[in-house]
LOMI-723623 format. One line per field, with one value per residue: residue number from 1; residue in one letter; y, x, z of N, C-alpha, C, O in turn. Coordinates in nm, 3 decimals. Layout:
N
n = c(NUM|...) $
res = c(A|...) $
n.py = c(Y|...) $
n.px = c(X|...) $
n.pz = c(Z|...) $
ca.py = c(Y|...) $
ca.px = c(X|...) $
ca.pz = c(Z|...) $
c.py = c(Y|...) $
c.px = c(X|...) $
c.pz = c(Z|...) $
o.py = c(Y|...) $
o.px = c(X|...) $
o.pz = c(Z|...) $
//
This chain:
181
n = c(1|2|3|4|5|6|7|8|9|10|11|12|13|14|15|16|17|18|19|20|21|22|23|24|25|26|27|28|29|30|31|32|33|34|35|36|37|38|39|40|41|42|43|44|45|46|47|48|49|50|51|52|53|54|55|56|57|58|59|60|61|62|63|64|65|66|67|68|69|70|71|72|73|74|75|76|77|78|79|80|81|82|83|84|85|86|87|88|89|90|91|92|93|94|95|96|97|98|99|100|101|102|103|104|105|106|107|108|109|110|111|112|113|114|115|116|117|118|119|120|121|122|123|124|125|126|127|128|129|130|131|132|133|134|135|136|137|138|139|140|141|142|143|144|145|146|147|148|149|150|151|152|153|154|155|156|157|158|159|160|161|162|163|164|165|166|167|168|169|170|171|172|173|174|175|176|177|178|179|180|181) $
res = c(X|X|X|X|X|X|X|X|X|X|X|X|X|X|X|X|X|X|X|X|X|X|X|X|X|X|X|X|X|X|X|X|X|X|X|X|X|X|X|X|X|X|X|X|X|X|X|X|X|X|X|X|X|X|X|X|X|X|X|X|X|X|X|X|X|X|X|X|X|X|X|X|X|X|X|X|X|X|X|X|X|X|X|X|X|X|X|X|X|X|X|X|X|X|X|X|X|X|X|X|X|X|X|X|X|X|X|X|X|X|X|X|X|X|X|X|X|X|X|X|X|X|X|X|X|X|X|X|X|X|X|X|X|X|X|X|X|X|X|X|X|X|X|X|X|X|X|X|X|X|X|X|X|X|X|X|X|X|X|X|X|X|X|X|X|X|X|X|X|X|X|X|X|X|X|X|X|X|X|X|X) $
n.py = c(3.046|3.057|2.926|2.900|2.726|2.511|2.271|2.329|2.432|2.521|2.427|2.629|2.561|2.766|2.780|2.734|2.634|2.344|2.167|2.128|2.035|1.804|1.634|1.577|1.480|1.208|1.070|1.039|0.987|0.683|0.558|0.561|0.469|0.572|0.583|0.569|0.747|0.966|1.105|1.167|1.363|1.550|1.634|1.748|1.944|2.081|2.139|2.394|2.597|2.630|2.529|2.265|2.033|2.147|2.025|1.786|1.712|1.792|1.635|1.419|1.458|1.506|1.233|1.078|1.222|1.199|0.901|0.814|1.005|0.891|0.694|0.782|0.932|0.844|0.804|0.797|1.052|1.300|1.317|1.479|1.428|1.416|1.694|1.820|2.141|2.197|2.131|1.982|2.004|1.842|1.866|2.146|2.235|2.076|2.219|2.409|2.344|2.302|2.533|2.701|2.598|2.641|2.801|3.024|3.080|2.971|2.910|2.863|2.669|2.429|2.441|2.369|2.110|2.027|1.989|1.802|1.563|1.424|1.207|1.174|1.410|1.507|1.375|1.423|1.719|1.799|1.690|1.853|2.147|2.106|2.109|2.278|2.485|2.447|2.513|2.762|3.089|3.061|3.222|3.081|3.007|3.213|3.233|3.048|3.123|3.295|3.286|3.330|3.240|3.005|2.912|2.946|2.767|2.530|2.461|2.497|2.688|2.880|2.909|2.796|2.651|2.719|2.423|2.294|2.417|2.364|2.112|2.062|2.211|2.042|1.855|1.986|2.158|2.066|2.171|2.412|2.551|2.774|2.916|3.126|3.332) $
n.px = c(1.233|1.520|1.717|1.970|2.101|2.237|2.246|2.342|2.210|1.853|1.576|1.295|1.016|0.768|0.409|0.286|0.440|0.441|0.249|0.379|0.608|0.560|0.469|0.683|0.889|0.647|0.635|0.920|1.078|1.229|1.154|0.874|0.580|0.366|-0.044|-0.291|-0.463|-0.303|-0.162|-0.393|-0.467|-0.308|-0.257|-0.483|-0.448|-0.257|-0.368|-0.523|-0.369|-0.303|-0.413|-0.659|-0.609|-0.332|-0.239|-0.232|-0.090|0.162|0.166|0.202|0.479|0.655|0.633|0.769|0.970|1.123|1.127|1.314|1.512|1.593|1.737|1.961|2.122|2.395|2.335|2.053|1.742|1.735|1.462|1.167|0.893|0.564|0.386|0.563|0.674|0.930|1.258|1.538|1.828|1.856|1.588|1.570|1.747|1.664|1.419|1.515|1.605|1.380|1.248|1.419|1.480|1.353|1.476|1.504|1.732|2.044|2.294|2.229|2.056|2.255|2.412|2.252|2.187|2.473|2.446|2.299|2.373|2.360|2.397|2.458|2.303|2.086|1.841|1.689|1.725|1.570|1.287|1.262|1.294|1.046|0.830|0.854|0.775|0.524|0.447|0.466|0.453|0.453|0.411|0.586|0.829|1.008|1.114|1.368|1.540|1.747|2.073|2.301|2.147|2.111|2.392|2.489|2.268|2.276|2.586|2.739|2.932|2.861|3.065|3.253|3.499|3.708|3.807|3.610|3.370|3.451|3.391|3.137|2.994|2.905|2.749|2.567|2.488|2.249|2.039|2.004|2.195|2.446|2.762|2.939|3.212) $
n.pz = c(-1.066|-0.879|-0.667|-0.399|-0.178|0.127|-0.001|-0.278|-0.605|-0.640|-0.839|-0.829|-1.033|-1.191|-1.191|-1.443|-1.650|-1.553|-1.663|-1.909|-1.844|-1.646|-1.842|-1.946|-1.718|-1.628|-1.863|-1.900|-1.665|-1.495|-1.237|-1.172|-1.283|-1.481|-1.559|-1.828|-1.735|-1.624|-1.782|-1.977|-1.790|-1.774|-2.009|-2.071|-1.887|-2.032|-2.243|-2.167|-2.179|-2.477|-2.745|-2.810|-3.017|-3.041|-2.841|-2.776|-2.975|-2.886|-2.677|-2.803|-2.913|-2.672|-2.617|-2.788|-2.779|-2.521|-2.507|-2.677|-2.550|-2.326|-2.474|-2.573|-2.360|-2.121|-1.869|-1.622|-1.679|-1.390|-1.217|-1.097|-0.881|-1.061|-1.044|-0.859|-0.798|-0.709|-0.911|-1.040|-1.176|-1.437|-1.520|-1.550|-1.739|-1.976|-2.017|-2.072|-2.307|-2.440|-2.456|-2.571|-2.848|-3.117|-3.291|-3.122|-2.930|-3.036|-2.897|-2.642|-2.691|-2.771|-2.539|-2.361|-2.447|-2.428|-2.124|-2.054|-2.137|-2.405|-2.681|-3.027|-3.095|-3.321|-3.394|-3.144|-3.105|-3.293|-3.236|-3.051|-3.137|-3.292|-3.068|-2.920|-3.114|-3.152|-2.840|-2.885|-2.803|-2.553|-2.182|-1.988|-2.100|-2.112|-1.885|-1.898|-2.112|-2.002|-2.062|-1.809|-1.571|-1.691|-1.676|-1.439|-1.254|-1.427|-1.442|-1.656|-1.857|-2.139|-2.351|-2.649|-2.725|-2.992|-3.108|-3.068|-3.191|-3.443|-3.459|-3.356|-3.555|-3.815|-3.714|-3.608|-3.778|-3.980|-3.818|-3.810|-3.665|-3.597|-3.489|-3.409|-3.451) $
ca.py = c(3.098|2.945|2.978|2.868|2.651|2.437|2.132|2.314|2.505|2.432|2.527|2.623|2.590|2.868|2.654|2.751|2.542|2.217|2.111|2.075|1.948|1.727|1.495|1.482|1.355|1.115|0.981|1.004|0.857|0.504|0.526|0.558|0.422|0.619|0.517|0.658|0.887|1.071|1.146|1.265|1.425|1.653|1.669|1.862|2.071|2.154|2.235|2.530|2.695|2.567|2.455|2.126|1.956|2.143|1.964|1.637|1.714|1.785|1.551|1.260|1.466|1.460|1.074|1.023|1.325|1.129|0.749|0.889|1.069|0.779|0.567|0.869|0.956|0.711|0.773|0.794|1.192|1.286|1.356|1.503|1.380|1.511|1.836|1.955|2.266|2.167|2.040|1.922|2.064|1.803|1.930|2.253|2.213|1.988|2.287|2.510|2.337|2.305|2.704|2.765|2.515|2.696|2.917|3.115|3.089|2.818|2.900|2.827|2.528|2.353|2.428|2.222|1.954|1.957|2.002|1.722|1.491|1.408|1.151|1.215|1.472|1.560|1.333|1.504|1.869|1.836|1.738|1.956|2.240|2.112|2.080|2.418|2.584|2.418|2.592|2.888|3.199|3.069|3.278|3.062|2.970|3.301|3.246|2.977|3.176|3.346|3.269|3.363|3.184|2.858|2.904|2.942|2.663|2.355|2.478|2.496|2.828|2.894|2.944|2.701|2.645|2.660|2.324|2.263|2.433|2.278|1.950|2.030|2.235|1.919|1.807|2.052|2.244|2.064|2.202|2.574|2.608|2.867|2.906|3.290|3.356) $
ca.px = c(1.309|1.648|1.756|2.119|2.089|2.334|2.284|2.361|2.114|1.723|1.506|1.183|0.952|0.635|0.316|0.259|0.551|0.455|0.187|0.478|0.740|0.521|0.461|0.824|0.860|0.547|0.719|1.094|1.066|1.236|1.078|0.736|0.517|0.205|-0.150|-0.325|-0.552|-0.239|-0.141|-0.521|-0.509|-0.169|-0.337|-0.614|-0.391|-0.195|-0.493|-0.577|-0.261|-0.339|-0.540|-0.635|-0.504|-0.214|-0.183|-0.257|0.034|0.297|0.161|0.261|0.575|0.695|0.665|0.900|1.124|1.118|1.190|1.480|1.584|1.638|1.878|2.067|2.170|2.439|2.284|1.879|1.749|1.691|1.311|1.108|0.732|0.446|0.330|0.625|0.755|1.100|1.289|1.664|1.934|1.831|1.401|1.590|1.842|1.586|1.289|1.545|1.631|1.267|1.194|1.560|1.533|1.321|1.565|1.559|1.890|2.120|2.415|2.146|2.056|2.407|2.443|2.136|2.257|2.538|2.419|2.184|2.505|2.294|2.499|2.413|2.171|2.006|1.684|1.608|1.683|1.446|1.168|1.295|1.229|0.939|0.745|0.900|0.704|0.347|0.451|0.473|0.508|0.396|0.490|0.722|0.929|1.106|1.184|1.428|1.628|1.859|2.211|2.363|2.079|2.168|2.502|2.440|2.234|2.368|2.737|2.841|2.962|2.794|3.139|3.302|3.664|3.733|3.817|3.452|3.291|3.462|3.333|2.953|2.942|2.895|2.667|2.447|2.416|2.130|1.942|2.052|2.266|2.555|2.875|2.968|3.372) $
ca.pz = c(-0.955|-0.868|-0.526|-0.349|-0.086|0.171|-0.118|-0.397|-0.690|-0.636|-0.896|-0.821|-1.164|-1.202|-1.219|-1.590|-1.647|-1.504|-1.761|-2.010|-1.758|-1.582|-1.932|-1.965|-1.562|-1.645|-1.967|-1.845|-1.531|-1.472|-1.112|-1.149|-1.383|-1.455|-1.646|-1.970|-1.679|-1.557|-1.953|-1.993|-1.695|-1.825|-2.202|-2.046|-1.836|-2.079|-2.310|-2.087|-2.230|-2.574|-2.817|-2.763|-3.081|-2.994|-2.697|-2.870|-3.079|-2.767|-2.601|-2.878|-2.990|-2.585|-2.587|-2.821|-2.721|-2.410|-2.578|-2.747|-2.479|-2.251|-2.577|-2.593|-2.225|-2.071|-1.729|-1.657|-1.619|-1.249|-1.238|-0.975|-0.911|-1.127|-0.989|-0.788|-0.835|-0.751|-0.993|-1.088|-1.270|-1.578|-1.586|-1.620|-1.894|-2.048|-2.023|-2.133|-2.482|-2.547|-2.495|-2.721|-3.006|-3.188|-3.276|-3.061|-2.909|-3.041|-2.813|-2.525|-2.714|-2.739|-2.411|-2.307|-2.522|-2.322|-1.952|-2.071|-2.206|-2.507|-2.742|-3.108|-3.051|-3.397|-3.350|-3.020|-3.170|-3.423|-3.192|-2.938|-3.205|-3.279|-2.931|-2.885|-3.182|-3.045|-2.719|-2.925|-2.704|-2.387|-2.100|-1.878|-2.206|-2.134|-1.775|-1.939|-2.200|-1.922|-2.070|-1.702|-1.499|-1.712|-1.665|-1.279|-1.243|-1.429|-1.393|-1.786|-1.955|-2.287|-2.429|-2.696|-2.783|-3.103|-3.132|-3.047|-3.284|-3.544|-3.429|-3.364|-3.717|-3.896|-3.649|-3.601|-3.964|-4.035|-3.744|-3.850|-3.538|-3.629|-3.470|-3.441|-3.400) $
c.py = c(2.999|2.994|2.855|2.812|2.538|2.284|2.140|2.438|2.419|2.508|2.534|2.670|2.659|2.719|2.644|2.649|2.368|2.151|2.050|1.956|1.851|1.577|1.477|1.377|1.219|1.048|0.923|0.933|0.751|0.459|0.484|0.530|0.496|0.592|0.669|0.758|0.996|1.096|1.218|1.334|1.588|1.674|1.824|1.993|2.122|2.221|2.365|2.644|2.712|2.474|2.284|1.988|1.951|2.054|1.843|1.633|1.693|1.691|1.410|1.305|1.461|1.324|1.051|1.111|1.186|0.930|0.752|0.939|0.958|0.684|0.679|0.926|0.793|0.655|0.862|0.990|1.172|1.393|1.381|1.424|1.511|1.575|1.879|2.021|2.281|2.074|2.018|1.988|2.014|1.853|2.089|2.289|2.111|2.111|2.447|2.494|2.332|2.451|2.759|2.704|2.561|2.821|3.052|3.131|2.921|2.815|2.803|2.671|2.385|2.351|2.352|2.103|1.883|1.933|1.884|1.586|1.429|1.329|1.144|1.263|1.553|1.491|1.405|1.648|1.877|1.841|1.833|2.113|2.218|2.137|2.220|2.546|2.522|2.472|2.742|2.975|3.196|3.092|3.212|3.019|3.074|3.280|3.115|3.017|3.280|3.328|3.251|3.258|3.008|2.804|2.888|2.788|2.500|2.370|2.494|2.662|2.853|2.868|2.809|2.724|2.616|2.533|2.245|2.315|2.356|2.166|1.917|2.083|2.196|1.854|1.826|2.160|2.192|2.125|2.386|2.624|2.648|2.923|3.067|3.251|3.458) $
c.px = c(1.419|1.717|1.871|2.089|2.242|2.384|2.309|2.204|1.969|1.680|1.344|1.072|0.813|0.571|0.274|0.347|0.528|0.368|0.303|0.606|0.686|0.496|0.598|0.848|0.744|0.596|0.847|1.100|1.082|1.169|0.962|0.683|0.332|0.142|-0.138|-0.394|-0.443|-0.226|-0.283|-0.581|-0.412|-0.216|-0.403|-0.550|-0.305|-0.270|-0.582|-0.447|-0.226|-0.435|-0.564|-0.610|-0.409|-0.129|-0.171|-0.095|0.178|0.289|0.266|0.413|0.681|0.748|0.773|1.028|1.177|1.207|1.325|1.564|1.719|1.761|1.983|2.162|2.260|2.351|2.152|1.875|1.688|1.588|1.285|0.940|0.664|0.386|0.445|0.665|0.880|1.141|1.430|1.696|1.891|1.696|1.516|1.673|1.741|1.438|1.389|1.610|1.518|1.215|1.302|1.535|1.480|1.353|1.537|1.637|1.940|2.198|2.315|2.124|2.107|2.421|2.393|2.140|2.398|2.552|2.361|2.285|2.376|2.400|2.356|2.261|2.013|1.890|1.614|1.621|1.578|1.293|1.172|1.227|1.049|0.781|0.755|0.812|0.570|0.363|0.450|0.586|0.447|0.465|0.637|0.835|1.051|1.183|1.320|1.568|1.750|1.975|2.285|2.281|2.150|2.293|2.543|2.346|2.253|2.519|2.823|2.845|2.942|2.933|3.219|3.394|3.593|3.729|3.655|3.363|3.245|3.412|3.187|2.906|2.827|2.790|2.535|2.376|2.298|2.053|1.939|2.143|2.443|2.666|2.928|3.125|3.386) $
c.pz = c(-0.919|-0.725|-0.487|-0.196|0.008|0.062|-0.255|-0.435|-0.639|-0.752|-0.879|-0.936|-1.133|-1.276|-1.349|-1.632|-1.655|-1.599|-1.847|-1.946|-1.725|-1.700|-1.924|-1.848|-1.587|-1.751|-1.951|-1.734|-1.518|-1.351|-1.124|-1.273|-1.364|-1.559|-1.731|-1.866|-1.652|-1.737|-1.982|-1.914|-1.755|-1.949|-2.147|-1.981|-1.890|-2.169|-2.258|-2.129|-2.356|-2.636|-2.743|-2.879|-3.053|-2.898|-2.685|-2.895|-2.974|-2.712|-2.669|-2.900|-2.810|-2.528|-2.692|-2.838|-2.603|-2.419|-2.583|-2.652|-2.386|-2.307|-2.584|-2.483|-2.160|-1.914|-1.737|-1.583|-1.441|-1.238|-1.066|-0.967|-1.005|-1.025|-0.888|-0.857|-0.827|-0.820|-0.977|-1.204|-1.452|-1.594|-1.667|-1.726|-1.997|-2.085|-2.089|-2.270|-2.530|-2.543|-2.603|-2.810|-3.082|-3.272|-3.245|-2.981|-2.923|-2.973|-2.726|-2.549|-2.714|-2.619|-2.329|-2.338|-2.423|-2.230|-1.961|-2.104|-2.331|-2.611|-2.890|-3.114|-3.166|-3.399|-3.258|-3.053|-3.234|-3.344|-3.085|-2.982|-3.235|-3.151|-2.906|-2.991|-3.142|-2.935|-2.774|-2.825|-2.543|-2.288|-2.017|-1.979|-2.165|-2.047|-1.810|-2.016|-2.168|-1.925|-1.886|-1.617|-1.548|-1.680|-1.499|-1.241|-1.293|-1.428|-1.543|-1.800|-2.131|-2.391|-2.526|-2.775|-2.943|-3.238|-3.159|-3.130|-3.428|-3.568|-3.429|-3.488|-3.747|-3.829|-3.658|-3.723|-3.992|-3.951|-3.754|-3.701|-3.633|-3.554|-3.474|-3.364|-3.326) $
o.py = c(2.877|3.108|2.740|2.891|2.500|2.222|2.049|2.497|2.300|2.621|2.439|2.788|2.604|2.626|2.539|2.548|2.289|2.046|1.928|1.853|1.755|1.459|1.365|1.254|1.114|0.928|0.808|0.814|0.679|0.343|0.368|0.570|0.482|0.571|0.774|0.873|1.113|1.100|1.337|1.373|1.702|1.788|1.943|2.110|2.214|2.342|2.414|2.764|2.792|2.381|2.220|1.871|1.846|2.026|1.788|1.564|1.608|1.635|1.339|1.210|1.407|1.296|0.992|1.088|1.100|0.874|0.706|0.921|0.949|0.624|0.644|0.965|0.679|0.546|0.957|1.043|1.079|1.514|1.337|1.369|1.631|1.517|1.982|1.992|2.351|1.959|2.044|2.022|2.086|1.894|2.122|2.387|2.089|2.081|2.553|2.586|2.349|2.485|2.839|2.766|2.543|2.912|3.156|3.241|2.815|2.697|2.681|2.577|2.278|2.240|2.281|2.005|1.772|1.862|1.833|1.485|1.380|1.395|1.124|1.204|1.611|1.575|1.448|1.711|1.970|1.927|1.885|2.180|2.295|2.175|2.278|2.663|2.605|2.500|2.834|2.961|3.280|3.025|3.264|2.996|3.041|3.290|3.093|2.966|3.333|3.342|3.136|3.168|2.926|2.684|2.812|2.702|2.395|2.263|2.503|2.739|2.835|2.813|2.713|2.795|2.550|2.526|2.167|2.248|2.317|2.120|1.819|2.036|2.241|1.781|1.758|2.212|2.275|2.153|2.459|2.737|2.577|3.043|3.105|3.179|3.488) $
o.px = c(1.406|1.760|1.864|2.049|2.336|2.489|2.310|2.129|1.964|1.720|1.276|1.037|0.745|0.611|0.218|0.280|0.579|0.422|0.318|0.660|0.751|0.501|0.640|0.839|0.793|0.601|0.884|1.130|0.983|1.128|0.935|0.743|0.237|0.205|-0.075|-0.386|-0.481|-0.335|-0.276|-0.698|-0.457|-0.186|-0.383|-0.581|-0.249|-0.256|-0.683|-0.451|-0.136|-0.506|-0.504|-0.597|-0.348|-0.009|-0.108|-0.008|0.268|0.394|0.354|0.492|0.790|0.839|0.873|1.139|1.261|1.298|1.417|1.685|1.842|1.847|2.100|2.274|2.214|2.319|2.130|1.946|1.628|1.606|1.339|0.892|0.689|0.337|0.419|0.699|0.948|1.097|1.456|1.627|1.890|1.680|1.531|1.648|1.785|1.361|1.343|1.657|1.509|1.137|1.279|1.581|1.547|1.279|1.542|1.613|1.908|2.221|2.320|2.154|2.056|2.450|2.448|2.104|2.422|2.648|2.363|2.221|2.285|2.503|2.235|2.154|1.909|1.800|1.500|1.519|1.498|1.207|1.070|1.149|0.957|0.666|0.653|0.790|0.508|0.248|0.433|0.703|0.414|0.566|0.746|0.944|1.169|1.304|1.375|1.678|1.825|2.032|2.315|2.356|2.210|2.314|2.632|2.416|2.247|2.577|2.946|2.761|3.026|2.915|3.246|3.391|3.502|3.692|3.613|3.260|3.144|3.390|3.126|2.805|2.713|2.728|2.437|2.267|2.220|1.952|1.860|2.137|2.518|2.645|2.956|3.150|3.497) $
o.pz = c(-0.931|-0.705|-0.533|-0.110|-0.061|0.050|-0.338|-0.357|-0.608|-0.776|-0.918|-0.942|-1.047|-1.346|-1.378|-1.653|-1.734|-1.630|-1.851|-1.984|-1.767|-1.666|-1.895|-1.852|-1.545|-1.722|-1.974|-1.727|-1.522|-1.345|-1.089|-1.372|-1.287|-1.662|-1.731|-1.908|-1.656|-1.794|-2.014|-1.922|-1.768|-1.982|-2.170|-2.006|-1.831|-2.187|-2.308|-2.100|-2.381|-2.595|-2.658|-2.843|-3.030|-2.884|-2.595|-2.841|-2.983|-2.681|-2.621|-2.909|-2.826|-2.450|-2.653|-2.888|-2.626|-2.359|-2.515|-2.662|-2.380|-2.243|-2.604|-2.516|-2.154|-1.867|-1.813|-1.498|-1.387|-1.246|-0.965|-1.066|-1.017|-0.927|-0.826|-0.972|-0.903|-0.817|-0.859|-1.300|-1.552|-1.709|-1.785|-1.795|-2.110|-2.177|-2.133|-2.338|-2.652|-2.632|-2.694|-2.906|-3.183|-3.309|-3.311|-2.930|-2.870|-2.947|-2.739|-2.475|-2.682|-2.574|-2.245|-2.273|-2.374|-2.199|-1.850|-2.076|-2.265|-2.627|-2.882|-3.130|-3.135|-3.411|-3.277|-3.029|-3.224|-3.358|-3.041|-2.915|-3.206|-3.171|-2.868|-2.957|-3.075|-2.900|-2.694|-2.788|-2.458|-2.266|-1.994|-1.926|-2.176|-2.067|-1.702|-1.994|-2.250|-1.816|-1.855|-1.580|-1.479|-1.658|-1.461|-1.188|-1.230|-1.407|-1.548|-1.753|-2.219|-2.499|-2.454|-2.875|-2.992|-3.356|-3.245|-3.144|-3.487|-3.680|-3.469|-3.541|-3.737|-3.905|-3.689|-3.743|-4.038|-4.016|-3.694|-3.653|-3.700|-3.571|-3.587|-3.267|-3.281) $
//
């Protein structure tokens, strides 16, 4: 849910959601520093929506989404605490390249790359895709894939000059992201 307020976009994330979001906030986070119990506290709650290798698997492939994330951003993401429901413009451009990368929408994807300022972003696509196929088809993935909503809430327009295409191509071909004229 994304609601308009006197300070701007809020977004308010469905609690299905927060299992996945909440490791990134617990990993990303320069503020707060949390133990191995909060991490096996979020394992488990995300293992109620998945297997629980699966959840193994996101769990480890999150931490170093997360690592990476941090060398690649000039400035640190702006996190909310573990377990709210409101979040920031970056959870949601950040929760909406890991429900797209799997191709299922690359426009959406680029776009998160760039709401996200992401500086050479093919390491973090790849696990981005990946984390994104262990999430499979889990419900709140969809509430994400709203072209218009994204475009409404972090302020970019899906659309890319020309010039721009030409440039991420080369970039992004290995990740199968395609470029329609």
């Amino acid at each position: 849910m994304v609601t308009d307020d006197r300070h701007g976009v809020q977004v308010l994330f469905a609690p299905n959601a927060l299992p996945v979001l909440d490791l990134f906030r617990a990993f990303g986070s320069a503020d707060e520093v949390y133990g191995v119990e909060v991490f096996d506290r979020l394992e488990a709650s995300l293992s109620g929506q998945v297997e629980a290798e699966v959840a193994k698997t996101i769990v480890s492939d999150v931490l170093l989404f997360s690592f990476a994330l941090r060398r690649k951003r000039r400035a640190p993401m702006m996190f909310r605490p573990v377990a709210s429901r409101l979040g920031t413009k970056d959870e949601y451009a950040l929760m909406t390249l890991i429900s797209a990368a799997s191709d299922v929408d690359q426009d959406l994807s680029r776009a998160a790359i760039t709401a996200l300022e992401i500086q050479e972003a093919d390491p973090l696509v790849s696990l981005a895709s990946d984390i994104s196929r262990c999430l499979k088809a889990l419900p709140f993935k969809t509430a994400f894939l709203d072209a218009k909503v994204f475009t409404a809430v972090v302020g970019l327009s899906l659309q890319v000059s020309k010039a721009g295409r030409t440039g991420l191509d080369g970039v992004y071909s290995k990740f199968n992201f395609n470029f329609k004229n």
